[in-house]
C-alpha positions as CSV (number, residue, x, y, z in Angstrom):
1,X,42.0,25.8,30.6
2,X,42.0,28.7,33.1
3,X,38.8,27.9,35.9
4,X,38.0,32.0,35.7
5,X,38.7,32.8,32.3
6,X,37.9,35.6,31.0
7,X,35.0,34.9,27.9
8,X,34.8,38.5,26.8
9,X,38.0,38.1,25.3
10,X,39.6,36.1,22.4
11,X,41.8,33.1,23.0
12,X,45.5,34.3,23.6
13,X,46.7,34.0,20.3
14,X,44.3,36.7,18.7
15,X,44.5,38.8,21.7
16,X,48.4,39.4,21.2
17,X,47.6,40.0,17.3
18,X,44.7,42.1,18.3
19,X,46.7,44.3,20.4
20,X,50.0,44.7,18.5
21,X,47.9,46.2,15.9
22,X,46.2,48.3,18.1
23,X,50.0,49.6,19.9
24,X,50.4,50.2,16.2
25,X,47.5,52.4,15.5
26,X,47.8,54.1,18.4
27,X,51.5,54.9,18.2
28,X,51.2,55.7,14.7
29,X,48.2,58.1,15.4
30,X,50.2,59.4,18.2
31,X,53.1,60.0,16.2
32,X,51.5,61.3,13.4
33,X,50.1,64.3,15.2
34,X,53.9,64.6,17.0
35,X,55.7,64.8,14.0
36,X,53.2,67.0,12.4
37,X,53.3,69.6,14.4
38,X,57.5,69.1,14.9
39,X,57.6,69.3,10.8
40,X,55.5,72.1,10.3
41,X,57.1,74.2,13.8
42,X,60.8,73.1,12.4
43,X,60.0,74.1,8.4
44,X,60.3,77.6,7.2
45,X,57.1,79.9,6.3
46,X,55.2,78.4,3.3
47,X,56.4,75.3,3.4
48,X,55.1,74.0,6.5
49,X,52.5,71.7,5.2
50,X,55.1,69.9,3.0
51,X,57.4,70.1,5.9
52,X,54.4,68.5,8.3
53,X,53.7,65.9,5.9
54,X,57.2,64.9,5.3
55,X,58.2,64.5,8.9
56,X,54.9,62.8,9.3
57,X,55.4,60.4,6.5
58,X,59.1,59.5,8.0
59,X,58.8,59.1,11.1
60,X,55.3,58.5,12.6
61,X,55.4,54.7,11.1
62,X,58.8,54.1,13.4
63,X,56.9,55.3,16.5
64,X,53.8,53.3,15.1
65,X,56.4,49.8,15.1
66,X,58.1,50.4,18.4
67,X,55.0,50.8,20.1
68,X,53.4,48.0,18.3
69,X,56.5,45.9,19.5
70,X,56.2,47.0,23.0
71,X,52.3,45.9,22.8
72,X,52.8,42.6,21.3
73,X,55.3,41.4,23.7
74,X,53.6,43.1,26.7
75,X,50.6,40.9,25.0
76,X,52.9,37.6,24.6
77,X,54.4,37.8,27.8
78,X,50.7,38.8,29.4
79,X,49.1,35.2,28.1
80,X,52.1,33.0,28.8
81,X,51.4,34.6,32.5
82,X,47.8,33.5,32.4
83,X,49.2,29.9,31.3
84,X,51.5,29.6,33.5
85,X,50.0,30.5,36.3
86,X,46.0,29.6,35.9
87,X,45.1,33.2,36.6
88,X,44.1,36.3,35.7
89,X,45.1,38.6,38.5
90,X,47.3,42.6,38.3
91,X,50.0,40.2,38.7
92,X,50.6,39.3,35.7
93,X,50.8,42.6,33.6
94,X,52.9,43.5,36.6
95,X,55.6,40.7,35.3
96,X,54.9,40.9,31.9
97,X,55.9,44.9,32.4
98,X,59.4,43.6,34.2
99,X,59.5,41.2,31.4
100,X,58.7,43.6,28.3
101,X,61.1,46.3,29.9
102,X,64.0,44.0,30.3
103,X,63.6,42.1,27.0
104,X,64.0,45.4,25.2
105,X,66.7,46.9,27.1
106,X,68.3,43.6,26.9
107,X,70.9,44.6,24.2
108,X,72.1,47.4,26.6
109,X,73.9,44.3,28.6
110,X,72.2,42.9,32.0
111,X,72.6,45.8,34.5
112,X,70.7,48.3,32.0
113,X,68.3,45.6,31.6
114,X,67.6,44.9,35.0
115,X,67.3,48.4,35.7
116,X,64.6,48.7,32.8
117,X,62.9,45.4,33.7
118,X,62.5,47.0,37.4
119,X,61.6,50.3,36.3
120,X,58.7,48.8,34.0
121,X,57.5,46.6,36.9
122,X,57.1,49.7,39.3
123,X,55.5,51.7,36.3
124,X,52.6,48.6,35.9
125,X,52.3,48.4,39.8
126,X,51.6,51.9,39.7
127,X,49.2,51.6,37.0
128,X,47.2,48.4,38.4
129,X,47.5,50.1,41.9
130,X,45.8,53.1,40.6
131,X,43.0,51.2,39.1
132,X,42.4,49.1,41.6
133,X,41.8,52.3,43.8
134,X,40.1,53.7,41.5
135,X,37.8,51.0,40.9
136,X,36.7,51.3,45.2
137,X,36.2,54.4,44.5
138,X,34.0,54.4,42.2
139,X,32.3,51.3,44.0
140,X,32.0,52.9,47.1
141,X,29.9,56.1,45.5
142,X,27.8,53.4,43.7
143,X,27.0,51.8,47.4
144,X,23.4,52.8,48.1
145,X,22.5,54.6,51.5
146,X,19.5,54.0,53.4
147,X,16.9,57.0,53.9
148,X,17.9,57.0,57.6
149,X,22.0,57.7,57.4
150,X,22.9,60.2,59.4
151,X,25.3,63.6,58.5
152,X,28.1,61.4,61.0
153,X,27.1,58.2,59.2
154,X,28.1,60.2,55.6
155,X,31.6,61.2,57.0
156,X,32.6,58.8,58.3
157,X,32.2,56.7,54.5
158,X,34.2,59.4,52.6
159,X,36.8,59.3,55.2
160,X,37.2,55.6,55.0
């Protein structure tokens, strides 16, 4: 057992079942409203609603499954992290990112893969680098001031 685990969620087995079906939903959703508004933009005048419907029908279920793929093994390779290593730091969705790209780009042959596995990695950085500022941030406005600060005392926090 983990010594900071995290309560608020589920154990790791519902987690990656909980959020393959919610990379599902959203990709689906997602896709729905693309291919809506591809089918009816692509079909001819008065039959744009059937058009809308069909292309939404075909093809936002596909975009539904590949993101719910993406999800569960971001998810799979996310708890195995938090097994493996006894943590739960940006770390891990960091390499399970790597891992996730390069799994599915595997088929491509290694180089491709490696590529993809790299390319996902930076992409999570970026993303757990962003919230992490983002988080200070938003800390740093929540900091109370005394009555006393000065106009200096002010600039020199939002310069920092």
């Amino acid at each position: 057992m983990p010594r900071s685990s995290d309560h608020s969620r589920d154990p790791c087995p519902y987690v990656i079942f909980s959020d393959l079906g919610a990379s599902f939903a959203m990709g689906a959703i997602g896709g729905g409203v693309w291919y809506g508004i591809k089918g009816a933009k692509n079909s001819p005048r008065g039959e744009r609603f059937p058009g809308a419907l069909a292309s939404l029908k075909a093809r936002a279920p596909v975009l539904g499954g590949n993101f719910a793929v993406w999800g569960g093994l971001f998810s799979t390779f996310d708890c195995g992290m938090k097994g493996l290593r006894q943590k739960e730091d940006p770390w891990n969705s960091i390499a399970s990112g790597f891992l996730t790209s390069g799994v599915l780009a595997a088929r491509s042959g290694p180089k491709v893969a490696l590529t993809s596995a790299a390319l996902g990695g930076v992409f999570l950085a970026v993303i757990e680098g962003l919230g992490i500022a983002i988080s200070r941030l938003v800390a740093d406005q929540n900091r109370p001031m005394s009555p006393q600060a000065s106009l200096s005392t002010y600039l020199d926090m939002l310069s920092s």
